[in-house]
N, C-alpha and C positions, 0 to 999 in steps of 0.2 A: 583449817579443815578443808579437803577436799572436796572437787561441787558434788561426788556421791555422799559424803558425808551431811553435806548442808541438805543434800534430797531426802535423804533418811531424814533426816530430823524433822523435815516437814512434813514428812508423811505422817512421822509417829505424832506430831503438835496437830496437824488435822484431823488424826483421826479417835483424839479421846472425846474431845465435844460432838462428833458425830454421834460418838455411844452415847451420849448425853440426851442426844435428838429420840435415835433408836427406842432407849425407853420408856420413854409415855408411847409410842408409839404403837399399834397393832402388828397381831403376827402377819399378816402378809407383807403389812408397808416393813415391817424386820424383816423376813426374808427377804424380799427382792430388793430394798432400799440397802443392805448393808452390802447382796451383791452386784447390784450397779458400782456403789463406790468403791466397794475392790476390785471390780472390772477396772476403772477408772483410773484408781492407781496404779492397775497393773500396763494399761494401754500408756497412761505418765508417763510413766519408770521404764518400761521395757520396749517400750516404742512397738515397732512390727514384730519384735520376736516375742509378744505375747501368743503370736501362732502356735510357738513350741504349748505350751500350756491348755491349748485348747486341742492340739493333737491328742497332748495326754489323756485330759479327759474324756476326749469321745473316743479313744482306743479305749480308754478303761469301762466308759458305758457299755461300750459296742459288745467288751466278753462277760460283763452282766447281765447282760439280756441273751447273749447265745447259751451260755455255761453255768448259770447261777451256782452250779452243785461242786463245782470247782472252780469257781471265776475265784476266790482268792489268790493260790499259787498261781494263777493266770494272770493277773493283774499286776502281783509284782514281779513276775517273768519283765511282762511288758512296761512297767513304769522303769524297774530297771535297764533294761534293754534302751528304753528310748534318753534315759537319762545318760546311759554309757556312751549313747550316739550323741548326745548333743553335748557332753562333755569334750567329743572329738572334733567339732564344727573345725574348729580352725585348722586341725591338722587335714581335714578335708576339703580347704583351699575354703571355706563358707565361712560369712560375716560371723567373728567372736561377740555372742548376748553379753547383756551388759553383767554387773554384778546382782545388779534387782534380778532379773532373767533367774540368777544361778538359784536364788533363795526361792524364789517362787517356784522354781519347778521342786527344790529339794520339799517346802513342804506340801507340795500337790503328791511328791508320792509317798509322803506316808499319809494324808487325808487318803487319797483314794486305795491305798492298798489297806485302809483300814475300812472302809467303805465296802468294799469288797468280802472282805470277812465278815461285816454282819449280813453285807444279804445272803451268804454260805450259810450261816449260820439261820439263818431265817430259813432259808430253803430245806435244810436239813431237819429244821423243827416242823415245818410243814409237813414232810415224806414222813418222819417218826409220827406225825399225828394222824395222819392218813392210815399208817400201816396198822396203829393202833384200833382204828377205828373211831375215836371218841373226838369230837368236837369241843374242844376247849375255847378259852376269849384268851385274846393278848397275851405274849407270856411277857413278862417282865424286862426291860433290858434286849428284847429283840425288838426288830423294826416292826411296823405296824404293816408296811408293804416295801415291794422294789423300787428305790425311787425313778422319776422318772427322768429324762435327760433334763429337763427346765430344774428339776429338784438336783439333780446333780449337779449341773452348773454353777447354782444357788449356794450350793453346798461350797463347790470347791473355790469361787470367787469374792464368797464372803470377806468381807475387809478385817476382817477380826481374824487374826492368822496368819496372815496371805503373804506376807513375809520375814512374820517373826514370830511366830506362836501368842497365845500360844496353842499347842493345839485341841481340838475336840471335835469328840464324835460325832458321828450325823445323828 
């Protein structure tokens, strides 16, 4: 086996007993304890071009909070766009990411370009309930609010995913 092969294996051997930890666990110490250790593995595995990854996500926050009524087609313009760009690193004379790098960014864009579709969708349920006039609780299946950048983060560095699915919604 290859030393990326042996990395992989440790990753996935480290990280089922974590889930083990996670569950008795509370929901805060789940949130942020499952995305420390996917940060963690991703800062392991990817060394400095974990950058790429955190570009993604705060380009993808940043047209959440500008465009909510259309940040979907927006987000995947842009996850696309930066994935086609860092697909090109090397032909652009810039350090080739490793292979962890490629997986991580491929499932950051569909978390976030799914991301993206529910706070649309949420926003849109908002404006229909607005124009309605009527004051409804929660609808079902939408978010409760726009997450925030620490919820996003949370979200996209969660270790459960982070480079093999599988995956799930915020």
């Amino acid at each position: 086996m290859s030393p990326e092969e042996w990395t992989y294996l440790v990753v996935l051997l480290i990280s089922i007993p974590i889930g083990f930890l996670f569950k008795k666990a509370g929901p805060g110490l789940k949130r942020w304890g499952a995305a420390a250790v996917g940060l963690g593995l991703t800062l392991f595995t990817c060394g400095p071009h974990t950058l790429h990854s955190l570009v993604t996500i705060l380009g993808t926050w940043a047209l959440i909070q500008a465009q909510p009524c259309s940040c979907h087609a927006l987000a995947l313009a842009w996850t696309f766009s930066y994935l086609l760009f860092f697909r090109a690193l090397s032909l652009l004379g810039l350090p080739t990411p490793t292979p962890f790098t490629n997986a991580v960014q491929l499932l950051l864009t569909l978390k976030l370009v799914s991301l993206a579709s529910e706070v649309q969708d949420l926003h849109l349920a908002q404006r229909k309930e607005m124009a309605s006039g009527f004051s409804k609780g929660p609808t079902l299946g939408l978010l409760p609010d726009v997450p925030s950048l620490m919820e996003t983060l949370s979200y996209s560095y969660c270790y459960v995913g982070i480079m093999t699915g599988p995956f799930f919604r915020y």
